[in-house]
C-alpha positions, 0 to 999 in steps of 0.5 A: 458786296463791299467796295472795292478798296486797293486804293488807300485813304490818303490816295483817296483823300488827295482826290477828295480833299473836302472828305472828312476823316476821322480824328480818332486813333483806332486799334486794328483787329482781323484779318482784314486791315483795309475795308470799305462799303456802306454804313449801316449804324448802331449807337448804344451804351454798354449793352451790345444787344442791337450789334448782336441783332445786326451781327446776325443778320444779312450784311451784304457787304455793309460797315456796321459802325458802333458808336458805344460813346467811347466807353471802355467799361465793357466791350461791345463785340466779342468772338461769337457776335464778331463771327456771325458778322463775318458769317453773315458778309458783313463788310467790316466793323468800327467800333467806339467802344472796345471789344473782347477775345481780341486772339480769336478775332484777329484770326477771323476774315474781317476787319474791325476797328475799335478803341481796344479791349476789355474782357467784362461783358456789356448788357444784353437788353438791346437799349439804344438806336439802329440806322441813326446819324452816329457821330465821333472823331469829327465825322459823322456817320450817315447810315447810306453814306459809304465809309472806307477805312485802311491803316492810315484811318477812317473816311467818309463820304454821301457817294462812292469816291471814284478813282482812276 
């Protein structure tokens, strides 16, 4: 079940001040502008075949982060791989790398965060890494820690950050 998150990052920030965030500048798509939950990871390079395998599996309200080394060569998600995380409750996704059939997804119920978009299509062979530390934008991703993202960017903790 994904966190609960009426609050912002910058609230929760100013209640955390020791909390990283992240430095880099993400586009939105979905529905969903604000989500948090637990990590889970993938790193990868042009070739979406572990997203896709975790795309379909139980999400339970987990944040799947790829981190795709920041490359916009060809994108990591598209709308079949981006609903079957939504089909199967994934939380949100954030993406270094970039995604494709932007229209669909952002009519999906989901938040997703990537660099931008390209229509080439990555590989398929499921080369690369699940459940690893991923690190970008100063941050780094600990599969467990819990990551909370909003309009104004990207936070992430090792425990739930508690608001009144």
């Amino acid at each position: 079940m994904p966190l609960e998150q009426a609050i912002q990052t910058a609230d929760l920030i100013d209640l955390a001040p020791e909390t990283p965030s992240c430095e880099v500048q993400f586009k939105r798509y979905g529905k969903h502008q604000r989500f948090s939950g637990r990590i889970r990871t993938v790193r990868c390079f042009r070739d979406n075949g572990l997203v896709k395998i975790l795309a379909n599996s139980s999400g339970n309200g987990d944040i799947l982060v790829v981190d795709g080394g920041g490359s916009l060569a060809s994108a990591l998600m598209g709308d079949q791989i981006a609903q079957a995380a939504c089909d199967n409750q994934w939380g949100g996704v954030i993406i270094y790398g970039v995604i494709r059939d932007s229209v669909a997804i952002n009519r999906m119920e989901m938040g997703l965060k990537a660099l931008g978009t390209n229509p080439r299509k990555s590989a398929k062979d499921g080369v690369g890494e699940v459940d690893v530390t991923v690190s970008f934008g100063a941050v780094d991703f600990v599969p467990g820690h819990y990551v909370y993202s909003d309009e104004d960017g990207i936070l992430v903790s090792p425990e739930p950050i508690h608001h009144s």
